[in-house]
N, C-alpha and C positions, 0 to 999 in steps of 0.2 A: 504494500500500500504506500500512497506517495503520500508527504512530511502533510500536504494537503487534506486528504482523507483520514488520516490520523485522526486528524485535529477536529474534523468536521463530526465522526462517528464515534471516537472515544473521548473520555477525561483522565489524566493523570491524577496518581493517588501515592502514596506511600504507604505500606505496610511496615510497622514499626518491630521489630527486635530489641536485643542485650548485644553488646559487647560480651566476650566472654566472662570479664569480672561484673557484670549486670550493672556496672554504675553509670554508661549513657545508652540511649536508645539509637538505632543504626537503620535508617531506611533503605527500605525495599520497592524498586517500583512496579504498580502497573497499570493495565489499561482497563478501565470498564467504558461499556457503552452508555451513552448520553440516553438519559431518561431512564435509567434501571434503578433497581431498588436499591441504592448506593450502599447504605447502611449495612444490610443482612450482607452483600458480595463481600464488603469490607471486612466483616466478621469471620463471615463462610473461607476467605482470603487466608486472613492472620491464622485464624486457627487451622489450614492447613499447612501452613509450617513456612519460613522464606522459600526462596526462589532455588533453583540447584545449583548456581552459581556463587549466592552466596553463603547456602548455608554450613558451609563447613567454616564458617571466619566469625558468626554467629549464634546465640541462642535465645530459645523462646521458653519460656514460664509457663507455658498451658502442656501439662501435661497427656502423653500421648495416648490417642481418643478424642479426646475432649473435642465435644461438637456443641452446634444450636440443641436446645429442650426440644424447640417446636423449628419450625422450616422459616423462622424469619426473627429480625432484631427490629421491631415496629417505633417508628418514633414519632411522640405525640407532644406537640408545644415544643418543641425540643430537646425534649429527652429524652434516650433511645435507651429502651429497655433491652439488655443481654442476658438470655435465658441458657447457662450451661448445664450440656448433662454431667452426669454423675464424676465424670471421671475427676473432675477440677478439686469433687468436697474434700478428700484427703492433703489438700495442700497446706504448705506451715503459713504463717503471717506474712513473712518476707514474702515467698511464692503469691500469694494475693494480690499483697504491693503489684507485685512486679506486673501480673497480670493486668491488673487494675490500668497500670502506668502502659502499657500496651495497647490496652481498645482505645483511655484515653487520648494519646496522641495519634492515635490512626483515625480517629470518629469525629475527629477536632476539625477535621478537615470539610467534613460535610457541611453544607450549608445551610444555615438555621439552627445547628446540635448546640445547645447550651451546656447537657448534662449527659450523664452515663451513670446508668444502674444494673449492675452483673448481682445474677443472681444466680441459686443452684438450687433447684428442688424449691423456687420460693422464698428461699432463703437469701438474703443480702452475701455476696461475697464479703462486703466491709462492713465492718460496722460505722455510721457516722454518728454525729452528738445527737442527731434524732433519730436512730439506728431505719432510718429507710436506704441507706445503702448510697444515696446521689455523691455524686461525685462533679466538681462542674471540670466542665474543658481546662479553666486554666491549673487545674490540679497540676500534681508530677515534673514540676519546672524545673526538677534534682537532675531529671536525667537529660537535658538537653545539652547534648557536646560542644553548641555553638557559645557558651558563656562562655567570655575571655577571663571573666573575672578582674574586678577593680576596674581603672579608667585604661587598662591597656594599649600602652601609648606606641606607635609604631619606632620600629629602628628605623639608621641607614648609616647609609659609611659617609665620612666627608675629610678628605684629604687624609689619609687611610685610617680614619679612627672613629671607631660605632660609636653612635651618641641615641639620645631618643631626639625622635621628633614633637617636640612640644611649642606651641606658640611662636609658630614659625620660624622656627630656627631647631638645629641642629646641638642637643646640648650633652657630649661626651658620656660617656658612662666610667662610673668609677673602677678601678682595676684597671689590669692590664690589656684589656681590647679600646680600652678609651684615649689610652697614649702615645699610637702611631708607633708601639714598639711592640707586634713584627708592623708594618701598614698591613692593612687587610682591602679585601674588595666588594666581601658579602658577609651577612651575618645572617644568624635563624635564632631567633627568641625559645625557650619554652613555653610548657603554657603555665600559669599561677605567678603569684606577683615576687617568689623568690628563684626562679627557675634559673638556670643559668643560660649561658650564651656560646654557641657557636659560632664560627667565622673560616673566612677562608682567605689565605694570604692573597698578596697583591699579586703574586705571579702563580699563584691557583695549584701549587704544588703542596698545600701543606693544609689541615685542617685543625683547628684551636676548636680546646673547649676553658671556658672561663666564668668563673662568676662576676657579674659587676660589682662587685665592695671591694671596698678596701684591703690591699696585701694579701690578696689573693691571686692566684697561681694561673697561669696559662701555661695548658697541656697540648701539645700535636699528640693526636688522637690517629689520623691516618695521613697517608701521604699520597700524590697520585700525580699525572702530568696534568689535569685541568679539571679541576674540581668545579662544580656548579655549586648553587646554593645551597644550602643543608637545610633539610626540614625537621621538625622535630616532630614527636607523635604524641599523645595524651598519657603514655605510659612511662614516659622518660627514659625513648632513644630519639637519637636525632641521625637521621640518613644522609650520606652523605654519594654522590656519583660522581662517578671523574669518567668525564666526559672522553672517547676515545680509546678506553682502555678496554683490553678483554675481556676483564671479571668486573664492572664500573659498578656494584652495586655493592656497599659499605653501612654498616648498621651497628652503632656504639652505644651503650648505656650512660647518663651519665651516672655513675652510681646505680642500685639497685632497684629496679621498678619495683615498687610496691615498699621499700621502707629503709633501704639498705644505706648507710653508705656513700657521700657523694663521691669523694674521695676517690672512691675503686672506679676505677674505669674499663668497662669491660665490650668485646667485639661477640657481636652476637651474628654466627652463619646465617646466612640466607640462601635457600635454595627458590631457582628463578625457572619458570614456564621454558619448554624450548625455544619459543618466540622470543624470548630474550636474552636467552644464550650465546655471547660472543656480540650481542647487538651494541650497536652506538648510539647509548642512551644520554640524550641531552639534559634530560632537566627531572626532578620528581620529586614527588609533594603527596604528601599524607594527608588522609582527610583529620578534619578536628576530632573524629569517633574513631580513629586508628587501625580501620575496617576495610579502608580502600585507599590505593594509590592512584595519581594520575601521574602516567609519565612519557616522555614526548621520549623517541626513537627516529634516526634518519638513516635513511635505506636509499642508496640511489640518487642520492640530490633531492630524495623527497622527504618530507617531516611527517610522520604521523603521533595523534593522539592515542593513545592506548587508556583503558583501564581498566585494574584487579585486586581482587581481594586480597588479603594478609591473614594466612592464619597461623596463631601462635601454638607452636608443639611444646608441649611438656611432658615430657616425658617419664616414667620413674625413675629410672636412672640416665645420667649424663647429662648431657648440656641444652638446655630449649634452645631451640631456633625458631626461625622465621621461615615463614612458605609464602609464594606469589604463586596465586591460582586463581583460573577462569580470566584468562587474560584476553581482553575485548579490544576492536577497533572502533574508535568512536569515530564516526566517517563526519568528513569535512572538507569545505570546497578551500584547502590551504594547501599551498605548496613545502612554505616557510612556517615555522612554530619557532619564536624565540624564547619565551616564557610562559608557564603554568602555573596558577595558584588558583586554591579554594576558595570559592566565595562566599558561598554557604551548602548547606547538606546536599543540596539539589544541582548547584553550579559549580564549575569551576570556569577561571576569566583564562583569555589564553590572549597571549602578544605572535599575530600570527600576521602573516601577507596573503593574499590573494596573488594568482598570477596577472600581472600589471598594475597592481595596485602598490600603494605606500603601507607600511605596516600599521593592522589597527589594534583596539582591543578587540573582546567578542566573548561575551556571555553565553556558555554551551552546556544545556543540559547533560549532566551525565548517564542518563537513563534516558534521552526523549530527543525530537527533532529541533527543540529550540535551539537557535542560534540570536545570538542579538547584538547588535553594534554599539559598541560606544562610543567610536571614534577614537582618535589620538592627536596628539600632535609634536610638531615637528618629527624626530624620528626615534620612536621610542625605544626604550634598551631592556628594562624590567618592570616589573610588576607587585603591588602588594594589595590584598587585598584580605576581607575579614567579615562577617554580619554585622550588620546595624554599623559601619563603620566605612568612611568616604575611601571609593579607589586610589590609589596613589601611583604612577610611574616616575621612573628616572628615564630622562632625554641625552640624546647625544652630545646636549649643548651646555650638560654637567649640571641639572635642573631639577630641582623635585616638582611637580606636578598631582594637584591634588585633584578629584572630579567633583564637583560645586551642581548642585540639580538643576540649577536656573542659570549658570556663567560657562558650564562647561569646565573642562581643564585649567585651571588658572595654576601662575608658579608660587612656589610657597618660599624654597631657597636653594642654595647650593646643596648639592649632596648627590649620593648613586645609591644603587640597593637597598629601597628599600622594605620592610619585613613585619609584616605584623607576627606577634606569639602563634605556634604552631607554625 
């Protein structure tokens, strides 16, 4: 079907998931037909389990079984009532949450739904203060992965030394990525307001990890002949590609995800799809839910978009890794892809050319045929971008540029690369 008929015959929806540690919620997309009974498909959807692409990078809280009571989720004034059969009663509290936190943001989307009531046999899944079970939409706001947390103010490099971008200027960071001593070219934030900072030297052979305070230590973590930007993930690694190389994909902790340590700095294997085996991976970026990669790949003189899952092995004994699986082309009328970042769940922004065109930005559905222009200007070089938060590039003419709803691109100051957290 053309990107046309799509749009004409279906609606876009997300079905929501866990992360494997159940602390953000990871969408799933798909298509229902326009005018169907949105609600119960959305139900009937979720509680058939993710998609087969992602569901090995994911999990769901409704225990296996678990269906509609009756053949529908009817919603009346707004509130859709969720009738599950039996299999759901034996779950603990958390498992409820979680369920709970699941139809919630999937059911959010429908239009008119103020509230959600899951019940079993009758019975309220939750209990509320007036034990009828309602829950409204904006419940479960713990588990969204697009919260940066605090006023999460963007990096970037300016005359080789990361600073934040605050009140239009460029103002250093403390430590030693803030002191032009190695210079740097790129940096990748963590996420939360103590995370530390990676960067990549001025001649792209060397990767720093550092904290910004004071008397603190900058580590070369990997080395490579042309390092891209580093992204970091929710879990606390930050990926690093070198661009050109045979094995380009690199994945470090800083310190021990889940409580360890920052101190230890440890390389975590990654095994990659055949499609990316030996390939010449440009650029990659982790979603804010650490679920999915987008990574740009050049074959031929030509640029493609790719995107795939990440699933985390643990194994009982030895060493966890990382796995890249179900690796997708996301087709695009682009020759050239300079840069990639997330915009939010649904998008990622890409820095790409058309053939005879000047390079622009471009808004692209990672599940769906949107593409969207934002323009650029003069000749742009990277990309930052974040939720609820203004795009930002760096220009060839050593410029930050920020995108304004009503001005367009206007300049903010001097500077390159720049990086929101994650």
């Amino acid at each position: 079907m053309s990107a046309y008929d799509v749009s004409r015959e279906y609606v876009g929806y997300n079905l929501y998931f866990f992360d494997p540690s159940y602390e953000v919620v990871v969408p799933d997309r798909v298509y229902l037909p326009v005018n169907a009974n949105t609600a119960t498909l959305l139900v009937q959807s979720l509680l058939d389990g993710p998609s087969r692409w992602l569901a090995p990078a994911v999990r769901t809280a409704f225990p296996d079984g678990t269906r509609l009571q009756v053949s529908s989720a009817p919603v009346v004034d707004g509130l859709v009532q969720v009738p599950l059969s039996a299999e759901a009663a034996g779950s603990t509290a958390a498992e409820r949450d979680a369920m709970s936190a699941q139809l919630v943001w999937t059911l959010r989307q429908v239009p008119g739904v103020t509230a959600v009531r899951v019940s079993i046999d009758g019975v309220p899944l939750l209990r509320s203060g007036d034990d009828s079970g309602v829950v409204t939409v904006d419940s479960w706001q713990r588990y969204d992965s697009e919260l940066l947390g605090g006023d999460a103010p963007p990096y970037a490099v300016q005359k080789g030394r990361v600073g934040r971008l605050t009140k239009g200027a460029v103002a250093a960071v403390e430590g030693p990525l803030g002191d032009r001593s190695p210079p740097l070219r790129s940096v990748g934030a963590g996420l939360g307001g103590d995370a530390p900072l990676a960067a990549v030297s001025a001649d792209g052979t060397k990767g720093w990890l550092a904290e910004a305070v004071p008397q603190a230590r900058a580590r070369v973590v990997v080395k490579g002949r042309d390092l891209a930007a580093p992204s970091w993930d929710r879990t606390g690694l930050v990926w690093f590609v070198d661009r050109g190389a045979r094995h380009p994909l690199r994945v470090f902790a800083a310190g021990d995800p889940g409580g360890g340590r920052r101190e230890r700095i440890r390389r975590w294997p990654i095994r990659v799809p055949d499609g990316l085996a030996g390939a010449d991976v440009r650029a990659l970026r982790v979603s804010r839910d650490g679920v999915r990669v987008a990574i740009v790949v050049s074959a031929g003189g030509t640029d493609r978009l790719l995107l795939a899952a990440v699933v985390r092995d643990a194994p009982p004994e030895g060493r966890r890794a990382l796995r890249l699986i179900g690796l997708r082309t996301i087709s695009l009328p682009f020759t050239s892809i300079r840069d990639v970042v997330w915009a939010d769940r649904d998008q990622v922004a890409v820095l790409a050319r058309a053939p005879g065109e000047e390079p622009q930005v471009f808004l692209v559905e990672v599940a769906g045929p949107g593409v969207d222009s934002l323009r650029a200007v003069g000749r742009p070089v990277n990309l930052a971008a974040a939720p609820e938060q203004p795009f930002l590039l760096s220009a060839a003419d050593g410029l930050l540029y920020r995108l304004d709803d009503t001005f367009g691109w206007q300049p903010v100051t001097a500077g390159t690369a720049p990086a929101y957290p994650g």
